[in-house]
RODO-2510 file (C-alpha; in nm, 4 decimals, decimal comma):
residues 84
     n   res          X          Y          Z
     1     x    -0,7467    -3,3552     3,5137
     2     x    -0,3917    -3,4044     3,6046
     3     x    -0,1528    -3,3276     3,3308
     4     x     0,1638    -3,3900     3,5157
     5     x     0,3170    -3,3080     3,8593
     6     x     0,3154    -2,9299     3,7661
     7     x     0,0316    -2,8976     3,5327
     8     x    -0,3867    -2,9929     3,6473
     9     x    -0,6193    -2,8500     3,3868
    10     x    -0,9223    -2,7395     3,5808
    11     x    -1,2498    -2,6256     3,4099
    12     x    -1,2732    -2,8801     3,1368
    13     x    -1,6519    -2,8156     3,0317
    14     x    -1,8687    -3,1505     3,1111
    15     x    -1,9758    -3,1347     2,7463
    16     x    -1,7028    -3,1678     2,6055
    17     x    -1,6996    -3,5580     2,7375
    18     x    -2,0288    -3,5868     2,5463
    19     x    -1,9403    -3,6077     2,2268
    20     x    -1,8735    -3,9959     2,1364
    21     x    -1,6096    -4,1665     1,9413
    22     x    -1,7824    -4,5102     1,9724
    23     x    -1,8611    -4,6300     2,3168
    24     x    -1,6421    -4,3264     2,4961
    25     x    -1,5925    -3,9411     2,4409
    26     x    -1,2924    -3,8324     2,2299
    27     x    -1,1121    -3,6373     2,5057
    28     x    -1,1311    -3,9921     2,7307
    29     x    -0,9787    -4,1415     2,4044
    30     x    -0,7175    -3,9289     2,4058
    31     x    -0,6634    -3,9278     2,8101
    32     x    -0,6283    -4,3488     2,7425
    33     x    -0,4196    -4,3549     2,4490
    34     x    -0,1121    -4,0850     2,5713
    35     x    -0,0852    -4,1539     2,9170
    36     x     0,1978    -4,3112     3,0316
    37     x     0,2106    -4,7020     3,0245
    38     x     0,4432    -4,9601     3,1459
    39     x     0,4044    -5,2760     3,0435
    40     x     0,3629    -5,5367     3,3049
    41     x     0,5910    -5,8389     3,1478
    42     x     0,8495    -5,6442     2,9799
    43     x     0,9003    -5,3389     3,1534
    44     x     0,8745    -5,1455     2,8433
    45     x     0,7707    -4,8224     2,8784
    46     x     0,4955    -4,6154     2,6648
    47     x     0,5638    -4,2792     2,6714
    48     x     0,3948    -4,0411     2,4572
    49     x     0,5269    -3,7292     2,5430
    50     x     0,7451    -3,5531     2,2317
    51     x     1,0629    -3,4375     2,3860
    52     x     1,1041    -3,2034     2,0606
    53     x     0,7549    -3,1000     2,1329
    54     x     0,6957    -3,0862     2,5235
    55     x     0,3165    -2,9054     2,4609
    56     x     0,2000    -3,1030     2,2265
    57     x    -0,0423    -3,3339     2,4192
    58     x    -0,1708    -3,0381     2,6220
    59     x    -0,2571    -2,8695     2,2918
    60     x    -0,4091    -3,1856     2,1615
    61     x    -0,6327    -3,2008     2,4567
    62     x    -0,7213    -2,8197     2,3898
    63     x    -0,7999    -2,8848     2,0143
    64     x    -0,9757    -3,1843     2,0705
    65     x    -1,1698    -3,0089     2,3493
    66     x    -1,2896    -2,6957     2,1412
    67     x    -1,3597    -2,9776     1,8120
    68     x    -1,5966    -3,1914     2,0239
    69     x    -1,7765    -2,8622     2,1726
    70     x    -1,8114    -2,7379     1,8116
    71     x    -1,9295    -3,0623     1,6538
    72     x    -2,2325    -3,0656     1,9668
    73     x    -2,3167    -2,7420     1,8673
    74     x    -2,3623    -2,8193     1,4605
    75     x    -2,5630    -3,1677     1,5586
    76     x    -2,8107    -2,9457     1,8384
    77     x    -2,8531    -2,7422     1,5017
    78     x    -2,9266    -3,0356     1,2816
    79     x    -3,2005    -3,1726     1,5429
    80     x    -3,3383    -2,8356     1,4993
    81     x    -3,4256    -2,8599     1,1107
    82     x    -3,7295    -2,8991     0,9922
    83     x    -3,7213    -3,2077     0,7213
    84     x    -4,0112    -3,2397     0,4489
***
């Protein structure tokens, strides 16, 4: 995934992009909602980088990353149970 011109984050696990937020996974959520938009009639443009906070989407990503890889582990141990 391409960050920015000086940042790619390589090695993104596959499963990770398995855990759903509707119809798509929550890191593509997050990859559609804060990239950088311009909009067609107006010329205004979307950008949701935090100048105070230059990191903050990469450490989104990160957190959102290790939450969904987490939350696949705990519903792998749910299919697991036994229910009476």
């Amino acid at each position: 995934m391409i960050y920015n011109d000086f940042i790619t984050l390589d090695g993104l696990p596959k499963e990770a992009f398995d855990y759903k937020l509707g119809n798509r996974s929550a890191l593509e959520w997050i990859i559609k909602q804060y990239c950088l938009k311009v909009d067609k009639r107006s010329s205004i443009v979307n950008d949701p980088n935090r100048v105070d906070d230059e990191h903050y989407i990469l450490e989104l990503l990160k957190k959102v990353t290790t939450v969904s890889l987490e939350t696949l582990k705990v519903i792998e141990q749910l299919t697991e149970l036994k229910i009476r």
